[in-house]
KEKOLDO-609429 format. One record per residue: residue in one letter; x, y, z of N, C-alpha, C in turn. Coordinates in nm, 2 decimals. Example, Ala and Ser with C-alpha at 12.3 -4.5 7.8 and 13.67 -1.06 7.14 Angstrom:
2
{node 'A',{1.32,-0.57,0.78},{1.23,-0.45,0.78},{1.32,-0.33,0.78}}
{node 'S',{1.28,-0.22,0.71},{1.37,-0.11,0.71},{1.29,0.00,0.79}}
This chain:
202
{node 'X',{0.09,-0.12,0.00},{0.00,0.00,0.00},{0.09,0.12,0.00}}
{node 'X',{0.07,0.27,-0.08},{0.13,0.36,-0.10},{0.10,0.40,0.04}}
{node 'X',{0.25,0.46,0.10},{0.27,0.52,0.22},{0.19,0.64,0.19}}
{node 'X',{0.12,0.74,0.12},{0.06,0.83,0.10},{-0.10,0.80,0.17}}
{node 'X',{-0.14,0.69,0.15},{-0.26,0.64,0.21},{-0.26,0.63,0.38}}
{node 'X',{-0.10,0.59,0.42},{-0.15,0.60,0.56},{-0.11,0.72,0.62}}
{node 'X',{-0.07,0.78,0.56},{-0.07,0.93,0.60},{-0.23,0.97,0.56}}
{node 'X',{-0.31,0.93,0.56},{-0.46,0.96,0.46},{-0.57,0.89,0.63}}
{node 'X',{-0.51,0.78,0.68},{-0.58,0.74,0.79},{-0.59,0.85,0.92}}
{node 'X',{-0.49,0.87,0.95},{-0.53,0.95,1.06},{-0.61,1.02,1.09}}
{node 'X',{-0.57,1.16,0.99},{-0.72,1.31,0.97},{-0.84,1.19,0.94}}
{node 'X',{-0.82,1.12,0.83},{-0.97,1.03,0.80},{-1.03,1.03,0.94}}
{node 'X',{-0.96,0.96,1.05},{-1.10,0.97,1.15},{-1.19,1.10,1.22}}
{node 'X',{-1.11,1.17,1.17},{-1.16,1.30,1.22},{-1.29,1.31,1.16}}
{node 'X',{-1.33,1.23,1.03},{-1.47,1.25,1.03},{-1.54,1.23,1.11}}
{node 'X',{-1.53,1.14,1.16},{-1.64,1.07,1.28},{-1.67,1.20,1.39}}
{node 'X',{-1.55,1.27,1.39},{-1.62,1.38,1.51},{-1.70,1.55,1.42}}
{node 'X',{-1.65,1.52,1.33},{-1.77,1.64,1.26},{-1.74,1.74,1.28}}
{node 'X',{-1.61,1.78,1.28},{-1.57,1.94,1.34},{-1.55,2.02,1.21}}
{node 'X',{-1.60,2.13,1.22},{-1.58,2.21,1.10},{-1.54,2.33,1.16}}
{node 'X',{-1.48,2.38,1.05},{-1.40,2.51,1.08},{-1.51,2.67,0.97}}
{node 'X',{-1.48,2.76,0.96},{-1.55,2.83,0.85},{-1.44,2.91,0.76}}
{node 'X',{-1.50,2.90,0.65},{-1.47,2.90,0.53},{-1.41,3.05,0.51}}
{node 'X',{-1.42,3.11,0.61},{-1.33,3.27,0.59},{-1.21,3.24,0.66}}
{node 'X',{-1.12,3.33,0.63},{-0.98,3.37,0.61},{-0.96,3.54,0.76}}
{node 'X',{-0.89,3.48,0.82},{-0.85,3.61,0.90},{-0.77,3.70,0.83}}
{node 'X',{-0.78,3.83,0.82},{-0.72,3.94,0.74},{-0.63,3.97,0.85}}
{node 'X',{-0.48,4.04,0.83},{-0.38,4.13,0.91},{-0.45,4.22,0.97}}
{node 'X',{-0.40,4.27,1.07},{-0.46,4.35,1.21},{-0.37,4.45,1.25}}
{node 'X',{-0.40,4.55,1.22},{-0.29,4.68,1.25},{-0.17,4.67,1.15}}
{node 'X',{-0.07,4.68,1.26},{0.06,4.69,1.21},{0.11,4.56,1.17}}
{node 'X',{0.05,4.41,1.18},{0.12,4.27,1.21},{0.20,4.31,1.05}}
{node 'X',{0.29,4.25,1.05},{0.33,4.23,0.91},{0.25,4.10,0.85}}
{node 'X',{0.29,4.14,0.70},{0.20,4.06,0.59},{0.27,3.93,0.51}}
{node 'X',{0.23,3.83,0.59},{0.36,3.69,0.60},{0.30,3.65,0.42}}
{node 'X',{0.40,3.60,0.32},{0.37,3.56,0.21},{0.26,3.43,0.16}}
{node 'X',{0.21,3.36,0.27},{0.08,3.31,0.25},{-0.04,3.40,0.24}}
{node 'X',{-0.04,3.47,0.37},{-0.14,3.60,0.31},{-0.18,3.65,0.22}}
{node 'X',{-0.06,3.74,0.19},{-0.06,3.77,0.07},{-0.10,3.72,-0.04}}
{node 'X',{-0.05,3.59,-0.05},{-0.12,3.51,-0.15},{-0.26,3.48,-0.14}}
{node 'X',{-0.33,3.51,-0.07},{-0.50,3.44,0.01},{-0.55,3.58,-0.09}}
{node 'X',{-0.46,3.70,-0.01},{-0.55,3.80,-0.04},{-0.56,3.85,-0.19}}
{node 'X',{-0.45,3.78,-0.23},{-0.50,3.81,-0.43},{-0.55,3.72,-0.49}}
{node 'X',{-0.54,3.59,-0.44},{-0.65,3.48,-0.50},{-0.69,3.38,-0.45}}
{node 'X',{-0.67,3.40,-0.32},{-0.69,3.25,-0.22},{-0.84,3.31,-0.19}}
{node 'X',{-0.94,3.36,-0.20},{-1.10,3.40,-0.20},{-1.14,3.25,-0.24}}
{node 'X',{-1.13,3.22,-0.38},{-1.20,3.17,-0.46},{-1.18,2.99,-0.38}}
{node 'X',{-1.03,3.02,-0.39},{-0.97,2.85,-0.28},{-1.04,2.84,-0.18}}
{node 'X',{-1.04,2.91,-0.06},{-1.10,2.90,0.07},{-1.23,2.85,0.01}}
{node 'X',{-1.27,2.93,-0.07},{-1.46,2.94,-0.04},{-1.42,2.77,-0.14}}
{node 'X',{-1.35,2.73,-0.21},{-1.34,2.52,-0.23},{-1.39,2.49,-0.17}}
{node 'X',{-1.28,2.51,-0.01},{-1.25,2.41,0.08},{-1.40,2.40,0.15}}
{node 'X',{-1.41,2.54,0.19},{-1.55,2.57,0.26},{-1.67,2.50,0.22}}
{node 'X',{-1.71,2.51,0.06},{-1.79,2.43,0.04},{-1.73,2.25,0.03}}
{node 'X',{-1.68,2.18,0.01},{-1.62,2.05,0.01},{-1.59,2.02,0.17}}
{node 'X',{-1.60,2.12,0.26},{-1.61,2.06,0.39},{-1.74,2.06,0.41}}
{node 'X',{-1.84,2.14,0.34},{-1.99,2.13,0.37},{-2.05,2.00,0.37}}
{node 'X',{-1.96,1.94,0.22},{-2.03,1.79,0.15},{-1.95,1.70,0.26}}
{node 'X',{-1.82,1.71,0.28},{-1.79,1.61,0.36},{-1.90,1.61,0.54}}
{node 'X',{-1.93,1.72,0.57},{-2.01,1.71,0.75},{-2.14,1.61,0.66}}
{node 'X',{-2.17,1.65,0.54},{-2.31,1.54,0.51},{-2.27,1.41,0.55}}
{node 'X',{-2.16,1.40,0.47},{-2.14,1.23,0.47},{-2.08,1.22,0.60}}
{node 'X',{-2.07,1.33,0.69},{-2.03,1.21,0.84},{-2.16,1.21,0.88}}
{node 'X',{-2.22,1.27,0.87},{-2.36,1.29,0.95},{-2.39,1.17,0.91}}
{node 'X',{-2.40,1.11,0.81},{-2.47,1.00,0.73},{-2.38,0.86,0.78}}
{node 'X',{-2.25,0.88,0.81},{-2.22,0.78,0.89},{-2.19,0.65,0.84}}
{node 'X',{-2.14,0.67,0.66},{-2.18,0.55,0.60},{-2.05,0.47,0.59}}
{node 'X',{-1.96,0.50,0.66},{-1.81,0.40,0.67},{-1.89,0.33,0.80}}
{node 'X',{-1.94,0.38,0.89},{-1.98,0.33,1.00},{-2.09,0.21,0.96}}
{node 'X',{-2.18,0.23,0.84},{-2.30,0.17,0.84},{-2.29,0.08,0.75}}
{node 'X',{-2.16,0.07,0.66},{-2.10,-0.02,0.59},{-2.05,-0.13,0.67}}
{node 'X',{-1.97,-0.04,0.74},{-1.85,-0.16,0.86},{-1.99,-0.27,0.92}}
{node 'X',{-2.10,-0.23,0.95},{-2.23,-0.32,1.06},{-2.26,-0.36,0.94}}
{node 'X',{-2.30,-0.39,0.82},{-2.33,-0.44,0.75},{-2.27,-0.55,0.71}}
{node 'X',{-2.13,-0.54,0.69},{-2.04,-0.65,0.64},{-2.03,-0.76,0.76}}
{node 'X',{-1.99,-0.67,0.88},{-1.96,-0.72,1.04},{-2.11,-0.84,1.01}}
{node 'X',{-2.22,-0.79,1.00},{-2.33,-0.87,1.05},{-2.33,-0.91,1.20}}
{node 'X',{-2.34,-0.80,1.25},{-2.40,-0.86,1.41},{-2.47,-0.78,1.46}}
{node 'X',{-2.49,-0.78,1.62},{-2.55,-0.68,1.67},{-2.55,-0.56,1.69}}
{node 'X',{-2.40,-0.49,1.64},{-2.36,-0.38,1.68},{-2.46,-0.26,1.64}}
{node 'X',{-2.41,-0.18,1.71},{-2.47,-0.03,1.65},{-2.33,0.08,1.62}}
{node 'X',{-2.42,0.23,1.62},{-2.25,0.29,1.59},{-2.22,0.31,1.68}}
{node 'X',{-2.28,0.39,1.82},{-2.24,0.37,1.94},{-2.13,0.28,1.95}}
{node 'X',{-2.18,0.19,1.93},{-2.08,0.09,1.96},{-1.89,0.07,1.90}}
{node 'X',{-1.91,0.09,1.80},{-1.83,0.16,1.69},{-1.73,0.27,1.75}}
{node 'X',{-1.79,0.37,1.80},{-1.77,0.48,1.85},{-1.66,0.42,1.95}}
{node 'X',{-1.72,0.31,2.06},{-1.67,0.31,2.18},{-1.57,0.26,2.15}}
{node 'X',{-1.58,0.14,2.07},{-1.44,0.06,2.05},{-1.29,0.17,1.98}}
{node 'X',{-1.35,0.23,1.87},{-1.27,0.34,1.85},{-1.17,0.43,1.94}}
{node 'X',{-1.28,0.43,2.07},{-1.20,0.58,2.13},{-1.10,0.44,2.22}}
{node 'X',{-1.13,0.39,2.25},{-0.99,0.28,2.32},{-0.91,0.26,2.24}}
{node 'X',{-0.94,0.23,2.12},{-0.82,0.20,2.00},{-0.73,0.37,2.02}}
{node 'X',{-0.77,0.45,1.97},{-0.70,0.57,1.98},{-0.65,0.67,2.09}}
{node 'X',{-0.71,0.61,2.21},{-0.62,0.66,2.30},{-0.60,0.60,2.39}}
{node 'X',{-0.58,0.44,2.41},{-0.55,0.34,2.48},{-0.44,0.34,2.51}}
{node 'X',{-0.31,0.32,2.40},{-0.21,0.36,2.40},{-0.12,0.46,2.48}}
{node 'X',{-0.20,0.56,2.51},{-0.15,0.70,2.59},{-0.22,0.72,2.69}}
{node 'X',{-0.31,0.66,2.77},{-0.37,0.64,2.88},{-0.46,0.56,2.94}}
{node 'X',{-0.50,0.51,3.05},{-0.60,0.41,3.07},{-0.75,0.45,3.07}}
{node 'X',{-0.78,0.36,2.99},{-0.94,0.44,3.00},{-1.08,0.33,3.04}}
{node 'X',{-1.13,0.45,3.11},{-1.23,0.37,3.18},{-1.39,0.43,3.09}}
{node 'X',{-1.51,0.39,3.15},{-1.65,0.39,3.12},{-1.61,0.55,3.10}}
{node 'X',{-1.60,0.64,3.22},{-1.59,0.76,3.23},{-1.57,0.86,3.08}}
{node 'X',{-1.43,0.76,3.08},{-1.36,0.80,2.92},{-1.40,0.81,2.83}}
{node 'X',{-1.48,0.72,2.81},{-1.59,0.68,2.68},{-1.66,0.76,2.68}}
{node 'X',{-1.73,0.78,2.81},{-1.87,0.87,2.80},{-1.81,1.07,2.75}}
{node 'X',{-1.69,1.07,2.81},{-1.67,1.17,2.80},{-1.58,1.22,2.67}}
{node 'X',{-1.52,1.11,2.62},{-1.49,1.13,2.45},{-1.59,1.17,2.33}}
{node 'X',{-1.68,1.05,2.38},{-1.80,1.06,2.28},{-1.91,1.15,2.29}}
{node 'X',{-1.90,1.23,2.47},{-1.98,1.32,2.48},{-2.12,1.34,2.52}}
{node 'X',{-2.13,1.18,2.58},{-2.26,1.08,2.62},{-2.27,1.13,2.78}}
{node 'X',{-2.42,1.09,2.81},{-2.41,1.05,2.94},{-2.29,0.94,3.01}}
{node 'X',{-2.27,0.92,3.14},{-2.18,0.84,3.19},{-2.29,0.73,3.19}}
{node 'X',{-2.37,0.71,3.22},{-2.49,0.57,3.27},{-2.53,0.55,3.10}}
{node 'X',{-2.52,0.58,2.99},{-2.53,0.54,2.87},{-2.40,0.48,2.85}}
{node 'X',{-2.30,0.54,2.88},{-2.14,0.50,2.83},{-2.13,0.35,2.86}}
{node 'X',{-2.19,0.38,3.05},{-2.17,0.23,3.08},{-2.25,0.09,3.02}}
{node 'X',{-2.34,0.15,3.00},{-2.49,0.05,2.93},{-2.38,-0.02,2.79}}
{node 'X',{-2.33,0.09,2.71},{-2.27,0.06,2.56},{-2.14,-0.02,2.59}}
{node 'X',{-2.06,-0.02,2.73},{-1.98,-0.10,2.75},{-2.01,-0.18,2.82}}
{node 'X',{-2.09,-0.23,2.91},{-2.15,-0.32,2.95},{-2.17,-0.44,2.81}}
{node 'X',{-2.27,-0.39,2.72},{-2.34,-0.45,2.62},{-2.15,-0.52,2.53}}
{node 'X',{-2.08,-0.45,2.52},{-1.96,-0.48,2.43},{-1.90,-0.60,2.54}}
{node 'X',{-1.87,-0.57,2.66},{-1.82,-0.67,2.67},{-1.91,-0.84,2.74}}
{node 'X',{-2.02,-0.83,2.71},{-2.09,-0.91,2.69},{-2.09,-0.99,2.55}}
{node 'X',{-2.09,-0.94,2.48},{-2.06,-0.95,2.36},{-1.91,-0.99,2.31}}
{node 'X',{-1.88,-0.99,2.40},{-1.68,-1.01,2.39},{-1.60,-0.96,2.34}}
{node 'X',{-1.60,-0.86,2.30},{-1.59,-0.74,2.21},{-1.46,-0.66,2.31}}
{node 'X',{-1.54,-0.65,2.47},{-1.41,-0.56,2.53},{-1.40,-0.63,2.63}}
{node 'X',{-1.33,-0.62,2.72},{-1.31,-0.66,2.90},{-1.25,-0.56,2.98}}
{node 'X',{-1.29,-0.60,3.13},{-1.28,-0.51,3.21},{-1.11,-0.58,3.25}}
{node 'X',{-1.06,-0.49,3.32},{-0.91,-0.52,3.42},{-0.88,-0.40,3.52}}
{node 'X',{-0.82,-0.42,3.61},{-0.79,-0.35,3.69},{-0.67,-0.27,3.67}}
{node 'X',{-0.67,-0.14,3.69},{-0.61,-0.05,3.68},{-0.42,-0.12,3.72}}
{node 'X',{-0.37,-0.06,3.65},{-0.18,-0.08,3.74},{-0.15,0.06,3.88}}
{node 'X',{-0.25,0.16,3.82},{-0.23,0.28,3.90},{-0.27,0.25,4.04}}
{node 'X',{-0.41,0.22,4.00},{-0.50,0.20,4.11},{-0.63,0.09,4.07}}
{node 'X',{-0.56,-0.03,4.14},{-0.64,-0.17,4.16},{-0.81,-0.15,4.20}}
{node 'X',{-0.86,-0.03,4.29},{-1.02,0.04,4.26},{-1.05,0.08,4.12}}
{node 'X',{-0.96,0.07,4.10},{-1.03,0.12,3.94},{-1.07,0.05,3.84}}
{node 'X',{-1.17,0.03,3.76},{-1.18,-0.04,3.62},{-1.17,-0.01,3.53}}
{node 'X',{-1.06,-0.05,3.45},{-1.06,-0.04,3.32},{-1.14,-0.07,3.21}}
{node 'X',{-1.13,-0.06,3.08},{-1.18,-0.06,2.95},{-1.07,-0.15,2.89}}
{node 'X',{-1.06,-0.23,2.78},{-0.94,-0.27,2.73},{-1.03,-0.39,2.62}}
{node 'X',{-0.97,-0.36,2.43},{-1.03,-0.41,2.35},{-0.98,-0.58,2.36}}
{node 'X',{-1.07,-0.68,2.34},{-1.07,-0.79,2.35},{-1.00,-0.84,2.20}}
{node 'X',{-0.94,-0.95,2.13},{-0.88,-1.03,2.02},{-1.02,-1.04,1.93}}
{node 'X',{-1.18,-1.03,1.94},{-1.27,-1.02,1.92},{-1.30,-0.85,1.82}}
{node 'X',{-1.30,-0.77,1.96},{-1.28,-0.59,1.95},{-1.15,-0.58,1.85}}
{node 'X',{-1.05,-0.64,1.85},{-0.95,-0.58,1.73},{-1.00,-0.66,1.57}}
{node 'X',{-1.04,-0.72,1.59},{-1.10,-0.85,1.43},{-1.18,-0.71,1.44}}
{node 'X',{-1.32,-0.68,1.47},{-1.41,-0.56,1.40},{-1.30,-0.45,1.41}}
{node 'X',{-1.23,-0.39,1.46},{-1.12,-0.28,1.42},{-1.08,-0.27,1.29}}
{node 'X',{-1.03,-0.42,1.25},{-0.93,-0.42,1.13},{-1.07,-0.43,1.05}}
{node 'X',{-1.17,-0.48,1.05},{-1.24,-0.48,0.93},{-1.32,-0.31,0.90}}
{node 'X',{-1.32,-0.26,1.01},{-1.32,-0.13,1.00},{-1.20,-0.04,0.91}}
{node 'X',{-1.11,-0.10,0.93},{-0.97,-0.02,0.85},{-0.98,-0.05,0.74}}
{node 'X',{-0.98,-0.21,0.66},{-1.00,-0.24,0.56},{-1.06,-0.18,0.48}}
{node 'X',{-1.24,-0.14,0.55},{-1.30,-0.04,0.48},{-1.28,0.05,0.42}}
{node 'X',{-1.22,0.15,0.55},{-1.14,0.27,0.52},{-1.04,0.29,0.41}}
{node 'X',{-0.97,0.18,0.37},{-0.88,0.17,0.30},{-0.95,0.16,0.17}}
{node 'X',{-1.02,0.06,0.16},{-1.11,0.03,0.02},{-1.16,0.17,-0.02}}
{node 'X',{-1.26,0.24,0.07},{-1.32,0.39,0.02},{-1.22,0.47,0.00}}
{node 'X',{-1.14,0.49,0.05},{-1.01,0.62,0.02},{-0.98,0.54,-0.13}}
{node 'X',{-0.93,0.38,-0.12},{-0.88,0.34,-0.29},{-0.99,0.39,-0.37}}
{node 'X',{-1.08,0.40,-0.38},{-1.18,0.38,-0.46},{-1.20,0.51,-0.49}}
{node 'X',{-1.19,0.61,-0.40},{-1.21,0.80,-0.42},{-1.12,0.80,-0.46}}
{node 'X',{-0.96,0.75,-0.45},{-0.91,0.82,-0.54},{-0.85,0.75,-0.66}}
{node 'X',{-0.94,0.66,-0.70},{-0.97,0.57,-0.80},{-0.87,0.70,-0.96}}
{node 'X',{-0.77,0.65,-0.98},{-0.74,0.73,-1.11},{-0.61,0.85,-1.12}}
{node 'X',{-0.61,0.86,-0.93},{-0.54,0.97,-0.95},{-0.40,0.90,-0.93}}
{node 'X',{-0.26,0.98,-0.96},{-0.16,0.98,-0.99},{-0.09,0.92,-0.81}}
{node 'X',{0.00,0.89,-0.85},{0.08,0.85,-0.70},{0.14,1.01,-0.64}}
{node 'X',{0.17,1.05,-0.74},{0.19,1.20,-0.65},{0.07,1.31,-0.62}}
{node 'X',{-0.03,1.30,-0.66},{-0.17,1.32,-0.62},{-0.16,1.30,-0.46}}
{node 'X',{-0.18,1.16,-0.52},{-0.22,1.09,-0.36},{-0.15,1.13,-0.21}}
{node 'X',{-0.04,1.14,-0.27},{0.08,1.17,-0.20},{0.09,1.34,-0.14}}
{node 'X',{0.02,1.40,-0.24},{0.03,1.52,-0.20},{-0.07,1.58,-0.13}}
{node 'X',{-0.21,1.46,-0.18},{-0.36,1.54,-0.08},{-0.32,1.44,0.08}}
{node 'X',{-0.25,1.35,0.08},{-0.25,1.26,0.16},{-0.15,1.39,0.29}}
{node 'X',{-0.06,1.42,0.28},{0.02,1.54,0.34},{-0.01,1.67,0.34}}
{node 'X',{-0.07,1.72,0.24},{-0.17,1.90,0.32},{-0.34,1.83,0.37}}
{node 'X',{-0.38,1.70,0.35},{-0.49,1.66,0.42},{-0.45,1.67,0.53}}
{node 'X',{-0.34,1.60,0.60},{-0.30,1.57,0.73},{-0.24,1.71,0.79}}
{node 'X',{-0.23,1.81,0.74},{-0.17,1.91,0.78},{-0.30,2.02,0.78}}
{node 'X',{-0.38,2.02,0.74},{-0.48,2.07,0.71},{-0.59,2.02,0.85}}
{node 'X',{-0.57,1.88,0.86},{-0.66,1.84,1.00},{-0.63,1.88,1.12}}
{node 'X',{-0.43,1.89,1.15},{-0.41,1.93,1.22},{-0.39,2.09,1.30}}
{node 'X',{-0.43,2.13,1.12},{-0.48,2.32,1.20},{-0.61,2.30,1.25}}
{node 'X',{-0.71,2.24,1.19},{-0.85,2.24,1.27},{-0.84,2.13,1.43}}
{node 'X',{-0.75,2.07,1.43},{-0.73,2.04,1.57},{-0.67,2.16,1.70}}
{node 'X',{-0.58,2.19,1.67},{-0.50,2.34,1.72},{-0.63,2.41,1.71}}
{node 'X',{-0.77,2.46,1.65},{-0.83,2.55,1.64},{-0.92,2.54,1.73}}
{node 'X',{-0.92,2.40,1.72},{-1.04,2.37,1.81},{-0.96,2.33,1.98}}
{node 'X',{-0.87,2.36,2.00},{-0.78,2.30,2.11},{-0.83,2.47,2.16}}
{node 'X',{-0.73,2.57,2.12},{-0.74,2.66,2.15},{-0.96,2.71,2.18}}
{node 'X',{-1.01,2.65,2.10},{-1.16,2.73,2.12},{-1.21,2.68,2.27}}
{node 'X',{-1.18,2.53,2.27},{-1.22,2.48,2.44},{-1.13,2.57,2.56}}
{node 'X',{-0.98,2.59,2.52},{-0.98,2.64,2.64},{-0.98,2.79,2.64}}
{node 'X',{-1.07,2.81,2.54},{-1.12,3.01,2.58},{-1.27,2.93,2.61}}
{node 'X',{-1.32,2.83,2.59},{-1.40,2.82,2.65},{-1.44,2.82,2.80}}
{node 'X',{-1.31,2.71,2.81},{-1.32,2.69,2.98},{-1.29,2.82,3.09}}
């Protein structure tokens, strides 16, 4: 697989959380000086922005609509839902860098805590996850994906992989290569944007 594609996975998840940025351009402010991207925006980057702006419009449809998610239950054939999807997700991606419990879940995805638990309860019934006790603190319960929970992961990726081949069905290896690196660089300003909005929020 072209290493341009897995640079193409990461931002890809970002659909699932739906964040949109807006399609205007901040102008210089007083005296700031006028850095050479600017500049460039302000003599013809109008028409670019307002692209992206609309093509992020089309892309919030298709997350809304959830169809990597509604594909993956389809092939899977079980009982899942997306919730469920959801949950197994946030352990996959931030399992690694900390331990996560029900709490976690509920508070990644944005849920009630007594729904979080219900959706993990139901997964590891299903065998999908299991509980363990913390290394920090033995009171505590963990979350942790089961050899079951990683088989639906990978067929989730698979997916992923197939739809990205398939969209960019024709284009050049340096195409790919090139949307695959300002894609990923482009997700990570709307992360930074949104990093900074929560904590003017808080």
């Amino acid at each position: 697989m072209p290493k341009a594609f897995i640079l193409l996975f990461a931002p890809f998840d970002l659909c699932y959380a739906g964040t949109m940025m807006s399609s205007s351009h901040p102008h210089p402010a007083g005296d700031e000086p006028v850095t050479e991207t600017q500049d460039a925006l302000s003599v013809g980057g109008d028409s670019s922005l307002a692209t992206i702006g609309h093509a992020m419009t089309r892309m919030r449809l298709l997350i809304g609509r959830r169809f990597i998610g509604r594909m993956a239950l389809q092939r899977i054939g079980t009982g899942l839902e997306l919730s469920d999807l959801d949950a197994i997700g946030v352990i996959k991606r931030i399992g690694s860098q900390q331990e996560v419990t029900v709490g976690t879940i509920a508070e990644q995805l944005r849920i009630d805590p007594s729904r979080g638990s219900r959706i993990v309860a139901d997964l590891v019934k299903q065998g999908l996850l299991e509980r363990a006790a913390s290394q920090e603190d033995g009171r505590r319960s963990l979350v942790r994906v089961t050899a079951a929970g990683r088989k639906v992961l990978d067929e989730i990726e698979a997916i992923k992989r197939e739809t990205i081949t398939e969209a960019t069905a024709g284009w050049s290896i340096e195409d790919v290569e090139a949307f695959g690196r300002l894609y990923a660089r482009f997700t990570e300003g709307l992360e930074a944007q949104f990093k900074r909005f929560e904590q003017d929020e808080g």
